[in-house]
N, C-alpha and C positions, 0 to 999 in steps of 0.2 A: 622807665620807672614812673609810678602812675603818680602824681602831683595831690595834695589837698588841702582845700582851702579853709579845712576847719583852724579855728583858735582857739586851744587850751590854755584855761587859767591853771595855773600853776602856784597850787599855795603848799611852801614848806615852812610847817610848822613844827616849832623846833623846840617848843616851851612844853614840854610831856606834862600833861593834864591829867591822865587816868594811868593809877599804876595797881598791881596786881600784889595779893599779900606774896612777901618773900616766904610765907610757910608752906611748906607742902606738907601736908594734910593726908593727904594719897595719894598713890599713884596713877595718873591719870589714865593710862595704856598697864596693862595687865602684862607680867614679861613672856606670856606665851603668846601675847600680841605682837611682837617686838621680834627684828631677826637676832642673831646672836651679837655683841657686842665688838666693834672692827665692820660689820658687814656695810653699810651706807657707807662708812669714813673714807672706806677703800675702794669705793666704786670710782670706775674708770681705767685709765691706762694706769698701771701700776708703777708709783713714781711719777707722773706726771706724764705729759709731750715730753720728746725730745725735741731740745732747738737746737735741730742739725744744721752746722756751717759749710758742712766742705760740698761744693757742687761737685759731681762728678760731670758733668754734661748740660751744655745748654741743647735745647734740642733741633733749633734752628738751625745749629752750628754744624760742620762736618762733626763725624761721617755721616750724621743724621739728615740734617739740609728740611726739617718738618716747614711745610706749605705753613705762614702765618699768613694766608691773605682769606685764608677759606674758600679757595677758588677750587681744591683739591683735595683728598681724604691724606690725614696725619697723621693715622693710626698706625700703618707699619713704622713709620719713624720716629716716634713716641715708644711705642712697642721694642723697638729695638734698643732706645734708649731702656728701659726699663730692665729689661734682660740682661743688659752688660753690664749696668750700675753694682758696684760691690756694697754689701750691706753696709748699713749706715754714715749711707751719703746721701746724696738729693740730684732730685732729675728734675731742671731747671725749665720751666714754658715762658718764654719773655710773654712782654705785650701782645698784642695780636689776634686774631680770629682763626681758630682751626675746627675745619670739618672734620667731625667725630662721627662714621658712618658703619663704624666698628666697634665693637665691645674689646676697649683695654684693658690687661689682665694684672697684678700684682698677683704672685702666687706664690708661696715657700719662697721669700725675701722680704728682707727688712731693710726699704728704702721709703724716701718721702718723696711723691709727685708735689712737685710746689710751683704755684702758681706768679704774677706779678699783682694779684688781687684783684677788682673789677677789667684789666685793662688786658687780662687774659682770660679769649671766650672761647667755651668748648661751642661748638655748635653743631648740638645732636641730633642727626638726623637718623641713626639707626634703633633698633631694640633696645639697647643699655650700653650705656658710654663708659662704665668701669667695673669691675668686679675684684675684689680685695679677699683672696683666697678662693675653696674650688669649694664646687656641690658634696664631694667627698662620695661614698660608698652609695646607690642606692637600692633597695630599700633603705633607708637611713640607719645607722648601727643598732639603734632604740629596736628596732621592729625585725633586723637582718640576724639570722643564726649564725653568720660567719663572724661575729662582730660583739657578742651579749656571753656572758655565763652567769650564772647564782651566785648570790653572793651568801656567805655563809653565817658570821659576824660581824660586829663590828658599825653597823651602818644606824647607828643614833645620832641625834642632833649635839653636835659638837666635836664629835670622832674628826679624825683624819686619818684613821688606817681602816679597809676593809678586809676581812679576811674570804680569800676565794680557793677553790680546787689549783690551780696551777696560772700561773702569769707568765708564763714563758711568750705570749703573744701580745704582752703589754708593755710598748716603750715606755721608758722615761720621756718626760717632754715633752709628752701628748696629752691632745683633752680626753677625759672619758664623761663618760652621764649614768648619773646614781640613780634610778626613779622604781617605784614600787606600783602595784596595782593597786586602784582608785579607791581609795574612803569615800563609800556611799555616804557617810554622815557630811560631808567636806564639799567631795566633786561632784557634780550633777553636769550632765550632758541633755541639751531639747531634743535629741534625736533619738536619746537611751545607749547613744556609745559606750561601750566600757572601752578601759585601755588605761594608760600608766601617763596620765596628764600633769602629775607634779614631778620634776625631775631635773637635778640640777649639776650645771657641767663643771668639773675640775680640772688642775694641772697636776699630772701624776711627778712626784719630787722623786719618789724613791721606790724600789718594793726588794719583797725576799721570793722565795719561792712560792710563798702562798699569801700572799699577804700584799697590800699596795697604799701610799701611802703618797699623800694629795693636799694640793690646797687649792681653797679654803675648804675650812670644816665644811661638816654637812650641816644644811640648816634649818633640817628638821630631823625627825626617826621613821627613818625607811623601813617596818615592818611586816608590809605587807608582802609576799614573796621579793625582796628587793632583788634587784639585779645592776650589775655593771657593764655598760658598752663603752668602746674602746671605738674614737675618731681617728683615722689613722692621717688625716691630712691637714695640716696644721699653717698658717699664714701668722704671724707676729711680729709686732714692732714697726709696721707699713701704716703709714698715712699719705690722706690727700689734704693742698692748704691751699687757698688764696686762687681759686680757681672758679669765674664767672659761666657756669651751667646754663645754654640757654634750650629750650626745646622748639619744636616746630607747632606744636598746639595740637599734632597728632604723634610727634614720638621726642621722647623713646616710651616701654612703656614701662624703663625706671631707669633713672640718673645712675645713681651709685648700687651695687648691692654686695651684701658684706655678709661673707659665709664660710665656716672652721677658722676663725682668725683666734684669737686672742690680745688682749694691750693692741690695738689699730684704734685708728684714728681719724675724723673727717672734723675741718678746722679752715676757718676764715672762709669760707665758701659763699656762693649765691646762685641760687637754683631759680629759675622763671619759667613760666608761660609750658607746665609741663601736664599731658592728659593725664597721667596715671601715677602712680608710687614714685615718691623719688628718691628716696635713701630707704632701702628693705635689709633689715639685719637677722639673720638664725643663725643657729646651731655656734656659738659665740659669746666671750665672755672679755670682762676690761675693757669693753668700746666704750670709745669716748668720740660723742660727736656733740661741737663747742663754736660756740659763736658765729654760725652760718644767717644765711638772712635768707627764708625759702618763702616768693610769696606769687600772687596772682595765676593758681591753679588755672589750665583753660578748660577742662571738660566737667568737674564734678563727677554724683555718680560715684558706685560702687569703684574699693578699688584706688581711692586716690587718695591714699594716705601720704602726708608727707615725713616724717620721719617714722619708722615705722617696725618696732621691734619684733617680728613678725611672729617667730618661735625659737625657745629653746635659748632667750638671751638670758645672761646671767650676770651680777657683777658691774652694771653698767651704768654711765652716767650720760645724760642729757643735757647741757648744762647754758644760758647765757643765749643762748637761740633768738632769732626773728622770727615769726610765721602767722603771715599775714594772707586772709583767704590764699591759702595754701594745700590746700586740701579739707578732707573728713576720715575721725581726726586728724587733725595737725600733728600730732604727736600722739603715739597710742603703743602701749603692748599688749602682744597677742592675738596674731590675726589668721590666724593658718581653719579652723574651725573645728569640728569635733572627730578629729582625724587622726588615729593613733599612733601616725608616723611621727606626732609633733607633742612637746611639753609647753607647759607657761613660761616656763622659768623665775628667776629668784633673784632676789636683793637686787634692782636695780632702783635709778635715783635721777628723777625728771627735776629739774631746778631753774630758778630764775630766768623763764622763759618767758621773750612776750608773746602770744599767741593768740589771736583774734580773727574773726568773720568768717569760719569756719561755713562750707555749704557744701549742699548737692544737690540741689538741684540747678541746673545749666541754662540759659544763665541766674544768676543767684539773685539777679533784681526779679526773676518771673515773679509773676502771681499765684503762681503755684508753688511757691515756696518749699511751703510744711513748716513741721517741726523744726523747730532752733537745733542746728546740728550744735553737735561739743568740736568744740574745742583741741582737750587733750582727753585721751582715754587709758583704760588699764583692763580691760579686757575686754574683746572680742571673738577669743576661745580658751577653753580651758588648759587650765587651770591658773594662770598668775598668780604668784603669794610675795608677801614682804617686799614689794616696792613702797617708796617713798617722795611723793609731790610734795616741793616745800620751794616757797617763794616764789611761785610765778603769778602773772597776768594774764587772766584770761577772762573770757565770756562766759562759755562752760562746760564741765568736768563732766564726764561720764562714763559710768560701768556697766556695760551693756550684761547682758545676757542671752543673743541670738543664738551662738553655738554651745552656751556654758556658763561655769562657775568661775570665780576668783576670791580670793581672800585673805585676809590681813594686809592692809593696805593702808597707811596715813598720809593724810594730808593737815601741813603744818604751816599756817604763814603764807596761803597765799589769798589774792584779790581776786574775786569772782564774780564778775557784774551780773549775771543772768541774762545781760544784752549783746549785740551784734549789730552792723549796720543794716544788716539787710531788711527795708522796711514791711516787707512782706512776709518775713519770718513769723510763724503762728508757735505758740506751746512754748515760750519763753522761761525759763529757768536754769539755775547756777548750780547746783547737783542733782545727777541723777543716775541713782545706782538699783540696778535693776534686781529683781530674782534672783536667788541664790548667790547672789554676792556679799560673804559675810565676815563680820569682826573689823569691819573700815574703821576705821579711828580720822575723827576732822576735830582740830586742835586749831585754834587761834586764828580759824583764818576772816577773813572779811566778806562778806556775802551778798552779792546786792549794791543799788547805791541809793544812797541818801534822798534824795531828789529826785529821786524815780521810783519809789516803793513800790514791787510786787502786788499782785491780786493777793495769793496767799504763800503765806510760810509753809505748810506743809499739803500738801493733797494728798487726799485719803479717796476719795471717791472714783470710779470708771472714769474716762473721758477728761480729766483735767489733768491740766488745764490746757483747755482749748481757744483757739482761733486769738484773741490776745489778751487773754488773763497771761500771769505771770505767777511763778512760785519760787522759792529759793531750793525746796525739795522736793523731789518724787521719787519717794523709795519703795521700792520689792514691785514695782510694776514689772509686766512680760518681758518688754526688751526694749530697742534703742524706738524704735518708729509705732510701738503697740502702746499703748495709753488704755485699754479696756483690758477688763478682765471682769471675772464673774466666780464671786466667793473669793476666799481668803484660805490661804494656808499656815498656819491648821485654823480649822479644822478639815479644811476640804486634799484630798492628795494631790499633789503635785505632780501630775502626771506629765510624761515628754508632751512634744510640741507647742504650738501657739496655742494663744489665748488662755484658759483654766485663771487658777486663783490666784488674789496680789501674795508675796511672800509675804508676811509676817514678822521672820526671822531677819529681811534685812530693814525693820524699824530701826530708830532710835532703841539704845538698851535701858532704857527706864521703863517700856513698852514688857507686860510680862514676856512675850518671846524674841523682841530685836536684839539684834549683835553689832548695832552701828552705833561708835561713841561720837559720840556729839554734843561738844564742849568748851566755855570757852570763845566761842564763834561771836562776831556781830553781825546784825543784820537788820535793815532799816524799822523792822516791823517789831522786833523784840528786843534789840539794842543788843548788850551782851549777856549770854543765856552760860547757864553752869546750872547740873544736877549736882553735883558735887561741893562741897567746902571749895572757896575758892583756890586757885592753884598759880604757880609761878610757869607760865607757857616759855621753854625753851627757845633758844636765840632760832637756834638749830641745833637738826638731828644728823647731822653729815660734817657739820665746817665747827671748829674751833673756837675761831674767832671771823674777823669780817677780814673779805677777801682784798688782796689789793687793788682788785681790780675791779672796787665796788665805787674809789674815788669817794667823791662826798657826801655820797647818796650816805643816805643815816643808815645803821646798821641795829636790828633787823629792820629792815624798809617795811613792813608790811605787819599788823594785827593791832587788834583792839588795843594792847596796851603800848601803841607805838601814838607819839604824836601828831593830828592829823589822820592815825587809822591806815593810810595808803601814800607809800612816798612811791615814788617812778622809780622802779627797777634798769639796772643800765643796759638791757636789749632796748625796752621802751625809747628810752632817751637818746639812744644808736639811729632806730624807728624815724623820733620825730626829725632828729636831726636829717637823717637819711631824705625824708619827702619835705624837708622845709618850714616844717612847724616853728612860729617863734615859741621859745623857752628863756625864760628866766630862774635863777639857782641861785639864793643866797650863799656865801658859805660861809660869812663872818657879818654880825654875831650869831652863833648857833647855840642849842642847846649846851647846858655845861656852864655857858664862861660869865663872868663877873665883871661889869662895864658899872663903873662908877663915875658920878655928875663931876663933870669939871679933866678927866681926862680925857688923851689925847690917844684916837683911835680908828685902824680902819675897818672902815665897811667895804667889803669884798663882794663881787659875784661872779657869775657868768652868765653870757644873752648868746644864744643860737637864734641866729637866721633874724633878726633884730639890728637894723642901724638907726640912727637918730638917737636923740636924746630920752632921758629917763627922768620921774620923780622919783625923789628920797623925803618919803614921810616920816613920822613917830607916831605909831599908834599905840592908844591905850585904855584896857577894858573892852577891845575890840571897835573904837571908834577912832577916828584919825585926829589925834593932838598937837599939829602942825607939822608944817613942810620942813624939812635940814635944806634940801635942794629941789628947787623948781626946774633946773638944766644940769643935767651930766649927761655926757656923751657915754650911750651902751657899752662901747666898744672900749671905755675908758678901764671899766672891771674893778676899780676900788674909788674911794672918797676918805678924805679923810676927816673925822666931824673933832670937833669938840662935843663929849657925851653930855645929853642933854639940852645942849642951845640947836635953838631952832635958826631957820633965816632970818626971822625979824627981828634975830638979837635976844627971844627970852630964852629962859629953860623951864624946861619941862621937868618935873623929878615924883616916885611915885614908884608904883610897881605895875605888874601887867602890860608890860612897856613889849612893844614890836619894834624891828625894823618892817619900813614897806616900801618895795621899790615897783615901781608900772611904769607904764608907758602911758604915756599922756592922753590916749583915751581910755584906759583902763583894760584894753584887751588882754593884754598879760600883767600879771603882777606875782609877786615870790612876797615872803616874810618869812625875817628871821630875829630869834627873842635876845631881847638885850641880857635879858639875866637881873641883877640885883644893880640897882639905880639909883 
């Protein structure tokens, strides 16, 4: 695990400064902008993980006897475990190192492979170390005559029943896919593919004779000759946990890959040192992949995506992830290309991810850099629609256009510096949503940093920004690596291939012809921008309330009308802890509470990777108004003051009052607001 010697200051600011009017005014997202109401809430495994207890088998153990030394392949004995495991139990890998020289398979069963966490390493040296369900029929059912009929009725956004000729070939308890032929107004392909690229996959509940009935609704209106195909092979309720991935830097050329499943799962994991894709998800819906750490990609280069919704994912959530140069993108839907066998798919939901230093070219310190690769992405072929990015970190966001279209897509609440480590990255910027990518909605999130202001906020012209100008947008340009273009559409036709005219249509919508709302947002160069009457920007569009698994971290962590703008999301803070960054984390006093002069009160925190002693100041109007404590021990985690006296015996009283706790040369420091004094 690779060490850094950076030091992050760490300011939690807890005293909310800038607050947003509570009236809404109007609605900020248009509701045919928006998927149906339930769709984000319910992404992922349906009900949660299961937290299965009963092991069915260690694998070490007879009759298995799997090789932990890695001197041998473990694959049949792993494999055999797997096959005799009755559903809903667990197949056990203690500690240890196993050669994985084999593709193991989870197929039609519902167990969990569970790991003992870092201290169990798969060590892959074959094509792909696991497969979670089968390829299923191919041609794929979408494009296979043995597998598709008409559908007759029925098939509008919201329905759950379609009406068909005869179902007698349609279990219960299988997925099927709804998709209609292409709305030229919508889909656009660079190649001029026609085909059925929106299309989204259900679980059939019930049917009659002619009739079938599914969930989730549909979530749009399948008009155009709609059709039903029927997956006949189906995987559910399988997860992998707690299981250390490592690659040889030439294989495999994919960790995990996950196909006809439904509700599966990839959880607590660590992926390294791998050339190519390492978790590829299609024809699938309910995945839930959650709190893995994937980083130190070794080849770059096409191709190395590291989590990577490929086609035809529905339903699904991202969620709490590490992915640190880990691929391009890091995390992306929609990669198959303008291929008729494949859909975008719908409603899924990328969230609180840290994700950073994204590259491709190999190695990524060359001098031949290029363009600042993204980040995370949302499409790379057509069609994607109604996904949702909300709370994450990253450098940056992009919606390509190489094979295609995508549309309706928000992002809500998350940080997006426009930077990267890598010093030789040219064309720097924090969104970039290409051609025909339209109706994006960017709501409250953060853009940019402070202290490193961007060339420009928006680029309109050929060739920018180049070599190391910086921008926070570049919209309706050709695609991920084309920055030229010549004329604008409209007026000029949008003709397939490369190069031609910048869209138009995916400006800013205050622009006569953009469809990208853009609102709400900060960013060093404009501060907080709104077209609109101000608005009250959502916690979130997915969670209820804050998770419990967000600990102190303030809730919502992230946007203009949050304190301080940007607090560390708990991948981050997993992150720094993970490579040894000192951190400091007030967590009393915080925003909220009431500390009056003359009571007796503690001051709380927490210090990662931090020993030695700490000061305890009193700052106020943002200048420091004596020390409480010249010595505490880090590792002590509270004090207790009298509110108000300092160490030399006065007190301090007033408003605009901090806590501030550092280290004695100031490298780290945290602050947290007394409240009313």
């Amino acid at each position: 695990m690779r060490k850094s010697r950076r030091v992050h200051v760490v300011w939690l600011l807890l005293w909310t400064c800038l607050f947003f009017q509570t009236q809404v005014e109007a609605q900020i997202i248009p509701t045919d902008g928006l998927p149906l109401p339930g769709t984000w809430e319910n992404a992922g495994v349906e009900g949660g993980i299961p937290n299965r207890q009963v092991v069915f088998a260690d694998v070490t153990s007879s009759p298995y006897n799997a090789d932990n030394t890695g001197s041998v392949s473990a694959v049949s004995a792993i494999q055999a475990a797997i096959n005799a495991c009755p559903d809903g139990q667990v197949v056990f890998v203690p500690a240890g190192t196993y050669l994985i020289d084999g593709r193991l398979r989870i197929n039609q069963r519902q167990i969990t492979l569970r790991g003992a966490g870092l201290t169990t390493v798969f060590r892959v040296t074959g094509y792909s170390s696991l497969m979670i369900g089968g390829l299923g029929p191919w041609p794929p059912p979408k494009a296979n005559s043995s597998y598709l009929m008409p559908i007759l009725s029925g098939s509008t956004r919201g329905s759950s029943t379609v009406t068909v000729a005869n179902t007698t070939s349609i279990p219960i308890g299988r997925m099927i896919l709804i998709d209609e032929n292409d709305d030229p107004a919508l889909v656009w392909t660079k190649n001029g593919t026609t085909g059925r690229f929106r299309g989204s996959l259900h679980m059939v509940t019930s049917k009659t004779s002619n009739s079938v009935t599914f969930t989730p609704a549909l979530p749009i209106d399948y008009t155009r000759s709609p059709q039903l195909s029927r997956h006949p092979d189906l995987t559910q309720f399988s997860g992998v946990e707690n299981i250390n991935f490592q690659g040889t830097g030439s294989t495999p050329n994919e960790f995990i890959s996950v196909q006809s499943a439904w509700n599966v799962w990839i959880s607590g994991c660590e992926f390294s040192n791998m050339p190519s894709r390492t978790i590829v998800v299609a024809w699938a819906g309910h995945v839930e992949i959650r709190r893995n750490y994937l980083h130190d990609q070794s080849n770059g280069g096409p191709n190395s995506e590291a989590i990577d919704l490929a086609n035809d994912v529905n339903w699904s959530l991202v969620i709490d992830n590490i992915c640190v140069a880990a691929g391009y993108p890091q995390i992306n839907i929609g990669d198959m290309g303008a291929n008729p066998y494949y859909s975008g798919g719908f409603g899924n939901v990328l969230a609180y991810n840290f994700c950073v230093d994204a590259y491709y070219t190999n190695p990524p310190t060359s001098t031949n850099h290029g363009m600042m690769c993204m980040d995370m992405g949302t499409n790379h072929s057509p069609h994607p629609q109604y996904n949702l990015i909300e709370g994450n970190s990253l450098g940056k966001f992009g919606v390509d256009s190489y094979h295609g279209s995508g549309s309706h897509t928000v992002l809500l609440r998350n940080a997006i510096t426009g930077r990267n480590r890598w010093v030789n990255a040219s064309s720097r910027m924090a969104i970039q949503i290409d051609r025909r990518n339209l109706y994006y909605a960017l709501i409250g999130n953060v853009l940019g940093e402070e202290n490193n202001p961007p060339t420009f906020e928006y680029v309109t012209t050929p060739g920018n920004p180049s070599g190391t100008q910086s921008s926070i947008f570049r919209l309706g340009y050709p695609d991920m690596g084309n920055s030229s273009f010549s004329g604008t559409y409209p007026p000029n036709p949008l003709a397939q291939g490369d190069g031609g005219p910048r869209d138009l249509y995916a400006d800013r919508n205050n622009t006569p012809n953009g469809t990208t709302i853009i609102e709400g947002n900060w960013n060093p160069l404009s501060g907080v921008s709104w077209t609109l009457p101000l608005q009250t920007i959502p916690d979130s569009l997915f969670l209820s309330a804050k998770p419990a698994w967000f600990g102190s971290v303030p809730w919502p962590p992230i946007g203009p009308d949050v304190s301080g703008r940007v607090n560390k999301i708990p991948a981050q803070l997993r992150y720094e802890a993970l490579i040894g960054i000192p951190t400091l984390t007030v967590l009393s006093p915080n925003d909220g509470e009431q500390w009056h002069r003359g009571e007796t009160r503690q001051i709380t925190w927490t210090a990662q990777n931090l020993t030695g002693n700490l000061v305890i100041e009193l700052v106020q109007n943002d200048a420091v108004a004596g020390t409480i404590a010249s010595s505490v021990a880090a590792s002590a985690g509270s004090y207790t003051w009298t509110v108000g006296r300092l160490e030399s015996d006065t007190f301090v009283t007033g408003t605009n009052l901090k806590i501030r706790i550092r280290t004695p040369d100031n490298a780290v420091a945290a602050h947290g607001a007394v409240g009313s004094h």
